[in-house]
C-alpha positions in Angstrom: 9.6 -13.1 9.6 9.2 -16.5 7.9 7.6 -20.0 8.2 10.4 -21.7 9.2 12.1 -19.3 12.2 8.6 -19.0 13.7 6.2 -20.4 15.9 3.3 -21.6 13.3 0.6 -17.9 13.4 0.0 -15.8 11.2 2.6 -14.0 8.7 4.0 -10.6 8.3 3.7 -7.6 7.2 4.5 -4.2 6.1 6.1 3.0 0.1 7.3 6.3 -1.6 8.8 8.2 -4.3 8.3 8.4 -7.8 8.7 10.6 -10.8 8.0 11.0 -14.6 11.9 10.4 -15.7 13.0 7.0 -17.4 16.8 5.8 -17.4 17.3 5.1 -20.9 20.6 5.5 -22.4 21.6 8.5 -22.6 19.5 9.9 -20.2 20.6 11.4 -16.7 18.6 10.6 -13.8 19.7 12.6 -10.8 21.1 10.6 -7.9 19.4 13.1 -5.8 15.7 12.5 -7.3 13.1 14.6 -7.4 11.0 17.1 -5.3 9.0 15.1 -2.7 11.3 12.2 -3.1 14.5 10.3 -1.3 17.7 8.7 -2.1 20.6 7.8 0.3 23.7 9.3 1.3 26.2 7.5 3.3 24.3 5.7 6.0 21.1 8.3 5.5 18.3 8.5 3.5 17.7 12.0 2.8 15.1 14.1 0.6 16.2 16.3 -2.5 17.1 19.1 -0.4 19.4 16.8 1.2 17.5 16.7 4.7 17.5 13.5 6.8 14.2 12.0 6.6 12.7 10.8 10.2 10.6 7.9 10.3 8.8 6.2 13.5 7.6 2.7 11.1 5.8 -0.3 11.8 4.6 -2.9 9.7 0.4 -3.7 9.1 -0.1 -7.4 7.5 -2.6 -9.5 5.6 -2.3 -8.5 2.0 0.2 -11.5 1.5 -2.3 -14.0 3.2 -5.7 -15.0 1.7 -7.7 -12.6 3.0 -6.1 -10.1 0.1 -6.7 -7.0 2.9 -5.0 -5.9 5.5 -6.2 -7.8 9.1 -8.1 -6.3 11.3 -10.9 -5.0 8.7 -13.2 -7.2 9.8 -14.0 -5.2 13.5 -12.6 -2.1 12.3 -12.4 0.4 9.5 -9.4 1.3 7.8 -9.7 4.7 8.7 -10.0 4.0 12.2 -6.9 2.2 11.7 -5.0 4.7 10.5 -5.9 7.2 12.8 -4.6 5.2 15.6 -1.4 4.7 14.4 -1.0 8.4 13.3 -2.0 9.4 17.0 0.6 6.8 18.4 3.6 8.7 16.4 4.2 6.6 13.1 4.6 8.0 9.8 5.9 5.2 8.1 4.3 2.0 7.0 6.3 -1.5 5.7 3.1 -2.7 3.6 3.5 -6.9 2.6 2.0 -8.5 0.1 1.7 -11.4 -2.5 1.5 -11.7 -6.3 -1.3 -13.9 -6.2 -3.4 -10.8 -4.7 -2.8 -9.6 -8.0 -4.8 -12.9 -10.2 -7.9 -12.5 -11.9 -9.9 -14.9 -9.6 -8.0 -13.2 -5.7 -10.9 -11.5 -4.1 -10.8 -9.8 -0.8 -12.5 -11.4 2.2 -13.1 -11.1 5.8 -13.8 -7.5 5.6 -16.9 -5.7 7.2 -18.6 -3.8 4.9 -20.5 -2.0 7.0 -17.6 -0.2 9.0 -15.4 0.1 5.4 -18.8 0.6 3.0 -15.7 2.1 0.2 -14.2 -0.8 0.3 -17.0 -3.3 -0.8 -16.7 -5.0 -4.8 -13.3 -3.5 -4.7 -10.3 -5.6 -6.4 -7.4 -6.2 -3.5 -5.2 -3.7 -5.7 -7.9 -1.4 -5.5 -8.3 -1.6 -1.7 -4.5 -1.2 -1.8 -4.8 1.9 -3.7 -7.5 2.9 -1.0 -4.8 2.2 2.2 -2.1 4.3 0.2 -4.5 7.2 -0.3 -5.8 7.0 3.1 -2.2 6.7 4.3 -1.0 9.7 2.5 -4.2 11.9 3.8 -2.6 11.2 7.5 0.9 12.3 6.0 1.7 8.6 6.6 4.1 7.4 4.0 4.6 3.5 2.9 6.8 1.1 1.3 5.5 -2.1 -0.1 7.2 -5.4 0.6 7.0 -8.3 -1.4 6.4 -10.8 1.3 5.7 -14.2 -0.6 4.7 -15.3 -4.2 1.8 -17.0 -3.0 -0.6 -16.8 0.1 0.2 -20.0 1.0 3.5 -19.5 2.7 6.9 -18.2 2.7 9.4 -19.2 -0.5 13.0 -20.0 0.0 13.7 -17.6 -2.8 12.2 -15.1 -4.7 10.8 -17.5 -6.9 8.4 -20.5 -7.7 7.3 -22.7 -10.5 3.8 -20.9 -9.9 5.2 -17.2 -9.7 8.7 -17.1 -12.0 11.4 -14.4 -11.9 9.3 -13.0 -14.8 6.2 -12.7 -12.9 8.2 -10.9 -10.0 9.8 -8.6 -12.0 6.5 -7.4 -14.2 4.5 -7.1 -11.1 6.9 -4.6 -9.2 7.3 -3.2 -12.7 3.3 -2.5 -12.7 3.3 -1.2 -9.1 6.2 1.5 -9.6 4.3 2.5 -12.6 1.1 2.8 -10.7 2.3 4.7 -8.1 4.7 6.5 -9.8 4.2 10.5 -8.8 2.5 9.4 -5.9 4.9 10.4 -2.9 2.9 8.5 -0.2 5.0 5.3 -1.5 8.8 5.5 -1.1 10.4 2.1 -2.2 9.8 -1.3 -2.8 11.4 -4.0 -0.2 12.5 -6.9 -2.8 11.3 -9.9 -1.3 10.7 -11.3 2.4 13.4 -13.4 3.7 15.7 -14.9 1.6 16.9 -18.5 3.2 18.3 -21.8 2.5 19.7 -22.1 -1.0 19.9 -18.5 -1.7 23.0 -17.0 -1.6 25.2 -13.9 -2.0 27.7 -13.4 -3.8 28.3 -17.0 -5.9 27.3 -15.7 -9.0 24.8 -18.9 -9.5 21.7 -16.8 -11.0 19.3 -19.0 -9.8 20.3 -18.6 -6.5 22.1 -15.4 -6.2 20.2 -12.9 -4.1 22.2 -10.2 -4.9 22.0 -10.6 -8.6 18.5 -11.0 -8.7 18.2 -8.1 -6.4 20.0 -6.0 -9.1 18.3 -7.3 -12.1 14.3 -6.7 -10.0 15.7 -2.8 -8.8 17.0 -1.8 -12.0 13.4 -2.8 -14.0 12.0 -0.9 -11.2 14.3 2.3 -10.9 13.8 2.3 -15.4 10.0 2.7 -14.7 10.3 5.0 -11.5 13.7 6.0 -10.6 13.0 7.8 -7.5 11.9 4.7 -5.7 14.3 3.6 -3.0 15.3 0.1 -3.1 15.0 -2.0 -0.5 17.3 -5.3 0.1 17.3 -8.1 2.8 19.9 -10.6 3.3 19.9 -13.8 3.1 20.3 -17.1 5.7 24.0 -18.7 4.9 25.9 -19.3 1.5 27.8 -16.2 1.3 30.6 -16.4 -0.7 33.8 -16.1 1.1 32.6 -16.9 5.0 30.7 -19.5 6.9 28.5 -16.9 8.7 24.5 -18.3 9.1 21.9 -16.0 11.2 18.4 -15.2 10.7 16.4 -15.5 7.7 16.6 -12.1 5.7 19.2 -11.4 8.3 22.6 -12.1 6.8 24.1 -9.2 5.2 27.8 -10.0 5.2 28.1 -10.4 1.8 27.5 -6.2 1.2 30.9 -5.7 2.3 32.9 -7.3 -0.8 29.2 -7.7 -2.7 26.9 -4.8 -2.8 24.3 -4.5 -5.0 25.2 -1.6 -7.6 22.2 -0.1 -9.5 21.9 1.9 -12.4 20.7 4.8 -10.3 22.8 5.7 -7.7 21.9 6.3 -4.1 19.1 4.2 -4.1 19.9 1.0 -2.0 18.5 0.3 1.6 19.7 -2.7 3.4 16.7 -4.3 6.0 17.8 -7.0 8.1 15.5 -8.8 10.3 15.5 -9.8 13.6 14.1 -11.8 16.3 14.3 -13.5 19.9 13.8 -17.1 21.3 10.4 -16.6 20.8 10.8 -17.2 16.9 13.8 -19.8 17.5 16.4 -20.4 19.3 19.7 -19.2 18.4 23.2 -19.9 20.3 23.9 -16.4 20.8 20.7 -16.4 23.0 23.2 -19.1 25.4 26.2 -17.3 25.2 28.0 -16.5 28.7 27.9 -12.8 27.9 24.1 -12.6 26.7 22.8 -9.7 26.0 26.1 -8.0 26.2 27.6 -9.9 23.2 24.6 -8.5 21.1 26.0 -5.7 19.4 29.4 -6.9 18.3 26.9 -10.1 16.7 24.4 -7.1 14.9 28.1 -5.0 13.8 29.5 -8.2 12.2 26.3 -9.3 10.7 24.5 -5.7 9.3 25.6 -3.1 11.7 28.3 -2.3 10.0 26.7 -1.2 6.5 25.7 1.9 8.3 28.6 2.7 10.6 30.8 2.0 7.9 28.5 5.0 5.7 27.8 1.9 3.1 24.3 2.3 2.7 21.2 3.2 5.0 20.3 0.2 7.4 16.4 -0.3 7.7 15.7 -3.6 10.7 12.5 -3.9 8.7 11.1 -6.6 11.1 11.9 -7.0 15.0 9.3 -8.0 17.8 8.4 -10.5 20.6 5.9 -10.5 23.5 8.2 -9.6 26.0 9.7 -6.6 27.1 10.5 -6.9 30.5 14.4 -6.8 31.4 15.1 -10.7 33.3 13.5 -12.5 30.6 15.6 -13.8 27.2 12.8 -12.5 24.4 12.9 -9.2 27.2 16.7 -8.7 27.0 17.1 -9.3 23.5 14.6 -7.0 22.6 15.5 -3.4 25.0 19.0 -4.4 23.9 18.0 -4.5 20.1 16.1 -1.0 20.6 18.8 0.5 22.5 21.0 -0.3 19.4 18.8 1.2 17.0 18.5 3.9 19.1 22.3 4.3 19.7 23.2 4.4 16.2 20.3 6.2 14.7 18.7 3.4 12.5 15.5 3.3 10.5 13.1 1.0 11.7 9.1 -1.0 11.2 8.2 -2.9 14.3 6.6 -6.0 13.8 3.9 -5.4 13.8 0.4 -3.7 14.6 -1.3 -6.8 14.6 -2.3 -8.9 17.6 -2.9 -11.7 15.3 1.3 -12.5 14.7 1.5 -16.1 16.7 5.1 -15.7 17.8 5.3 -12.1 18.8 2.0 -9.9 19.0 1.6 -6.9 18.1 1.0 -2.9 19.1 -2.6 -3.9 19.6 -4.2 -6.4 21.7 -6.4 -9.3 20.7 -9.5 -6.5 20.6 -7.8 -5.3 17.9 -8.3 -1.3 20.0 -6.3 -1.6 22.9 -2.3 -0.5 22.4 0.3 -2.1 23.9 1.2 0.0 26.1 4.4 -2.1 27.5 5.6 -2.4 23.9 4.8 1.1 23.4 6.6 2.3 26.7 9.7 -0.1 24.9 9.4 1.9 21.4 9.1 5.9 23.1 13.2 5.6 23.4 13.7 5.6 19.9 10.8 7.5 18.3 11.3 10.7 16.9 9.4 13.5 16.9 7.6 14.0 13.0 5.5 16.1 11.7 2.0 14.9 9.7 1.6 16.8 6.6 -0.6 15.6 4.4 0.7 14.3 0.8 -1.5 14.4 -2.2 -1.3 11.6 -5.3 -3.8 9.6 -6.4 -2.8 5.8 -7.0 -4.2 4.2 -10.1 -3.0 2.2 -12.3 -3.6 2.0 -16.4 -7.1 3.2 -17.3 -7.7 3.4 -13.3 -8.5 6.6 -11.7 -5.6 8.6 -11.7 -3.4 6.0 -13.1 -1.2 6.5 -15.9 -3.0 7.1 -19.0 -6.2 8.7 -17.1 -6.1 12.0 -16.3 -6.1 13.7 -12.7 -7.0 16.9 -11.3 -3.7 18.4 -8.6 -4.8 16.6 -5.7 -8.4 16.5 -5.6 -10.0 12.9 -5.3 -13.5 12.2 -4.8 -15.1 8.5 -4.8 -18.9 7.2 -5.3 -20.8 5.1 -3.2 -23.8 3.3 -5.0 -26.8 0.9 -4.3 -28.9 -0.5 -6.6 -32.5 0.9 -7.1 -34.0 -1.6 -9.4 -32.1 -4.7 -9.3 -33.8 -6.4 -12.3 -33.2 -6.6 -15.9 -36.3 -5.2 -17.7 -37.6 -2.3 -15.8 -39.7 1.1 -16.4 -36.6 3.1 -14.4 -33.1 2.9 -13.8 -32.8 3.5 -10.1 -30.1 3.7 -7.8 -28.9 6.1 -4.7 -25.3 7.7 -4.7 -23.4 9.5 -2.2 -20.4 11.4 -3.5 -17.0 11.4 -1.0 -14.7 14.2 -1.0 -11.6 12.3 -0.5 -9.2 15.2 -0.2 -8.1 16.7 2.8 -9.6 20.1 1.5 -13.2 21.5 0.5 -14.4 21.1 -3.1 -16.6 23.7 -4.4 -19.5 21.0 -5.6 -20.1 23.2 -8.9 -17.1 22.0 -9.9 -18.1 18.4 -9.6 -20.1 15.9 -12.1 -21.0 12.4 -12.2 -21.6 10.3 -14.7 -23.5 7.3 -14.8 -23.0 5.2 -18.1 -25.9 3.1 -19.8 -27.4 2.0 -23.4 -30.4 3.8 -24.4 -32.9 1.2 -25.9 -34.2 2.8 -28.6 -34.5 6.6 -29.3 -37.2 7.7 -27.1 -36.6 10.8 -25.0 -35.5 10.4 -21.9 -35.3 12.0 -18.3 -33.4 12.2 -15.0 -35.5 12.9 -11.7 -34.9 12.3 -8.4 -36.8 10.9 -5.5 -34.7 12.3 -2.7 -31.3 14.3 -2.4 -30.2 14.9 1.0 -28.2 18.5 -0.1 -31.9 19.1 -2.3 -32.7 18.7 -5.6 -33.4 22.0 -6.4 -29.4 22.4 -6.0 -28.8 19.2 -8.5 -28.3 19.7 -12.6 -28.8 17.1 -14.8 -28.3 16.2 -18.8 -28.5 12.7 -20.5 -25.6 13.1 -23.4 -26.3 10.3 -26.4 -22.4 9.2 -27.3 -20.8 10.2 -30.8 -19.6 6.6 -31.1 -21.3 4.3 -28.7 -18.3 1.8 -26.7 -19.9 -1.4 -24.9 -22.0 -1.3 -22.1 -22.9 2.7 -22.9 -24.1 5.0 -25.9 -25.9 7.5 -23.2 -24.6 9.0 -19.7 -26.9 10.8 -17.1 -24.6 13.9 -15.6 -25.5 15.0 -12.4 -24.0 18.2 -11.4 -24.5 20.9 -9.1 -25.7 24.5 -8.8 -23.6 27.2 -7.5 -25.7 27.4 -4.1 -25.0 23.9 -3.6 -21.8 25.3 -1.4 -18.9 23.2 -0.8 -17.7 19.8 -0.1 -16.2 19.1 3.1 -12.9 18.0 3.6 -13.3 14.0 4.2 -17.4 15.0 3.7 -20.3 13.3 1.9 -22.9 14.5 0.2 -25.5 12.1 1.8 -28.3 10.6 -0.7 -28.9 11.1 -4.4 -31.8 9.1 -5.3 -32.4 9.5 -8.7 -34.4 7.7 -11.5 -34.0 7.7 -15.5 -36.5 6.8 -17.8 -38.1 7.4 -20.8 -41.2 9.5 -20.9 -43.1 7.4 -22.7 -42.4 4.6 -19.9 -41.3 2.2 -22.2 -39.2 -0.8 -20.5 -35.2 -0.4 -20.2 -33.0 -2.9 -20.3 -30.2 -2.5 -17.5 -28.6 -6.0 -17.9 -26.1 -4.9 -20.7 -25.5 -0.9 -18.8 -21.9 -0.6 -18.2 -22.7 0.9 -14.6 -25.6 -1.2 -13.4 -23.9 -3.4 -10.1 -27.1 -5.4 -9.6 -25.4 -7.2 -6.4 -24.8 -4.2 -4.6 -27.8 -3.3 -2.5 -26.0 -1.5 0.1 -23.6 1.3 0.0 -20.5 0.6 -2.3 -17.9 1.7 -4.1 -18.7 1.4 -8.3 -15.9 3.0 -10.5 -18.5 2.2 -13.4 -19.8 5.4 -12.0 -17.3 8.5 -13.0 -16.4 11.8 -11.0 -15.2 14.8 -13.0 -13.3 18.1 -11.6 -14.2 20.7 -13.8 -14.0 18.2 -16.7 -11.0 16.2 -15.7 -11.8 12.9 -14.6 -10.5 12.1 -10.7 -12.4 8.8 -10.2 -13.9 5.9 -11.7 -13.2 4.0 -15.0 -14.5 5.1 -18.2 -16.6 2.2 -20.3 
């Protein structure tokens, strides 16, 4: 939904395919993608062995507003979450966002640290990382949705003096990259309600949805081709009719105009959709309401998919009622029962409470489901089958990014706190607990962490530690002086473990590691320069200054 069709509240909300293949000329790329993957046929989307894929969606916000985190964190963890909206049927999630998430100075807020301790001194792309991987644990899969350029509001187009084409483009460029391979994300939704001046189908480039819709999938499909691509309408100005509806609703303009990419069978149309509760429309008067409701949605989108154009996705559709006398109650049963009765994908808007014009699944405790809404919803879910999907998102010099290597589908992460928090000191000190964050056991002798630091002279040195949950007889350590030292580092303590220290858990954690270096002499240290001292983090916290190694192959953390 949008600014300007809703009741002031809060905003919207919300990926996956990917693959190593690059469409440059004279190159094939297989209109039927690869393993894992999905592309469209007729008015399905469909996986590589041509099956129909079965989706229950719904869309979780707050990455497109200035909190930089999806809502809700700060009463409940992300896991928690996730959890709930796996046990409630849905495998699919329409994930918004903003590009300004993505600037140097956007840092997460409004997030309890205590409830989502992995989340703390993360970036807002790492915590999206973090939602995708936890996502795709569940067997829950995702499509990201540019929802605005800023966090300020809604844009009439896809552009802004603040956030050009260019900047647009190169960001959905660096998140198919960084999620390329990872089949938790399935597609990218364009951008959030197109309105006003945009239009379809003038050839105007500054204001030609369609173009620009074409020219932002085909950078995306050249860097991951087995994306889908995801296209709302527009308000009014489509070439060749006079038609206006909702904004991101109008999707007239496919039938003489539809976008063409350089991968085939790879489009998805989303219209949105709302009741009076957003605004008031004349169709919401007519004589015949709700009756006249599906010859409105066949004129307007319907007809892409009953026609076999191209797969119809409502990517956003909710109000507060649900009952059958009032308007918002009629529109809405009669909106479901046309999904329903044409076999549509869908997200329902949304999970959170916090929407101001239409709620959401959960109440304003942010733990009690809507059971009404839900009651609604049961007529067109489909029964789906959780099975989890490995992938570990990363981007460039990230863990598991491009660039960095990974290991299958193992991921692990660290949680640190700071020992000795000041600069000149007899001992680095710190506690770590290492998180299996695969959804199988990790033999621990197959683990090692490193934690990166400069020597200060060329006294010998030690690691001990003060406590380990698991035991320290089970714990192995070596400091390793580096053949050419890199900023921050020429030395890293290893810990690793013993063959007795057993396995870790699926989703387990290793408890404490307390552990001191130092020389033996006692000489002073000087942390302030160490590439992996976090002096501000004196709880539990992620670090990826701190690296995780299976069997040599680095899984998590950022190298110095």
């Amino acid at each position: 939904m949008s600014f300007g069709l809703r009741k002031l509240g809060v905003w919207f909300v919300a990926c996956v395919l990917l693959v190593s293949m690059y469409a440059f000329p004279g190159q094939q790329v297989k209109a039927d993608g690869a393993t894992g993957f999905y592309h469209t046929s007729g008015s399905k989307i469909v996986d590589s062995a041509g099956n129909t894929a079965v989706f229950n969606g719904l869309n979780w916000f707050g990455f497109e507003t200035a909190n930089y985190s999806p809502h809700g964190l700060w009463t409940r963890s992300m896991d928690d979450v996730l959890d709930q909206i796996k046990a409630k049927g849905y495998n699919l999630i329409r994930l918004p966002y903003c590009n300004q998430m993505f600037d140097a100075g956007s840092e997460a807020n409004s997030i309890d640290y205590v409830k989502n301790p992995d989340l703390a001194g993360l970036k807002p792309i790492q915590i999206m990382d973090k939602l995708i991987q936890k996502a795709g644990q569940r067997g829950i899969q995702i499509f990201l949705d540019r929802h605005r350029p800023d966090s300020g509001g809604q844009s009439t187009l896809w552009y802004t003096a603040a956030y050009p084409e260019t900047r647009w483009i190169s960001d959905w460029v660096m998140l198919a990259q960084r999620y390329a391979g990872n089949p938790t994300v399935i597609g990218a939704d364009l951008h959030n309600e197109p309105h006003g001046t945009a239009s379809w189908g003038t050839g105007n480039l500054s204001t030609d949805w369609r173009l620009a819709s074409e020219r932002a999938g085909n950078a995306i499909l050249a860097a991951n081709p087995n994306w889908l691509i995801i296209v709302e309408g527009i308000e009014t100005n489509v070439q060749g009719n006079s038609s206006s509806y909702w904004w991101g609703g109008n999707l007239t303009g496919v039938r003489n105009d539809p976008v063409t990419l350089t991968v085939p069978n790879r489009v998805v149309y989303s219209p949105h959709d709302y009741g009076p509760g957003v605004a008031s429309q004349s169709w919401f008067n007519a004589a015949d309401f709700p009756n006249n409701l599906p010859q409105l949605w066949d004129d307007t989108w319907g007809y892409i998919s009953k026609e076999q154009i191209a797969p119809i996705l409502v990517g956003e559709f909710g109000g507060r009622s649900v009952d059958t006398t009032s308007v918002e109650g009629k529109w809405q049963n009669k909106l479901v029962s046309y999904i329903g009765q044409n076999n549509l994908y869908w997200t329902y808007w949304c999970v959170n409470p916090n929407s101001g014009d239409t709620g959401g699944l959960l109440l304003d405790d942010w733990t009690t489901w809507n059971e009404p809404k839900q009651a609604m919803l049961d007529t067109i879910m489909k029964p789906v089958t959780f099975t989890p999907i490995g992938g570990q998102p990363g981007g460039p010099g990230e863990p598991g990014g491009p660039g960095e290597p990974g290991s299958g589908d193992l991921q692990a992460s660290v949680l640190y706190r700071a020992g000795e928090t000041g600069a000149a000191v007899n001992s680095i000190r710190a506690s770590l607990q290492l998180k299996n964050e695969s959804g199988t056991a990790i033999p621990l002798n197959e683990l090692t962490i490193r934690y990166w630091y400069t020597r200060d002279g060329n006294a010998s040195q030690t690691l001990e530690f003060d406590y380990a949950a698991i035991g320290a007889s089970k714990l192995v350590t070596s400091i390793v002086p580096l053949a050419t030292p890199v900023t921050g580092a020429d030395t890293y303590a290893e810990i690793g473990f013993t063959a007795g220290a057993g396995s870790l858990a699926a989703s387990g954690n290793t408890g404490d590691i307390q552990f001191r270096i130092h020389n033996t002499n006692w000489a002073n240290l000087n942390q302030a320069n160490d590439y992996s001292f976090q002096p501000a983090l004196t709880s539990y916290a992620a670090n990826d200054h701190i690296t995780v190694y299976h069997q040599g192959t680095l899984i998590y953390g950022v190298e110095p």
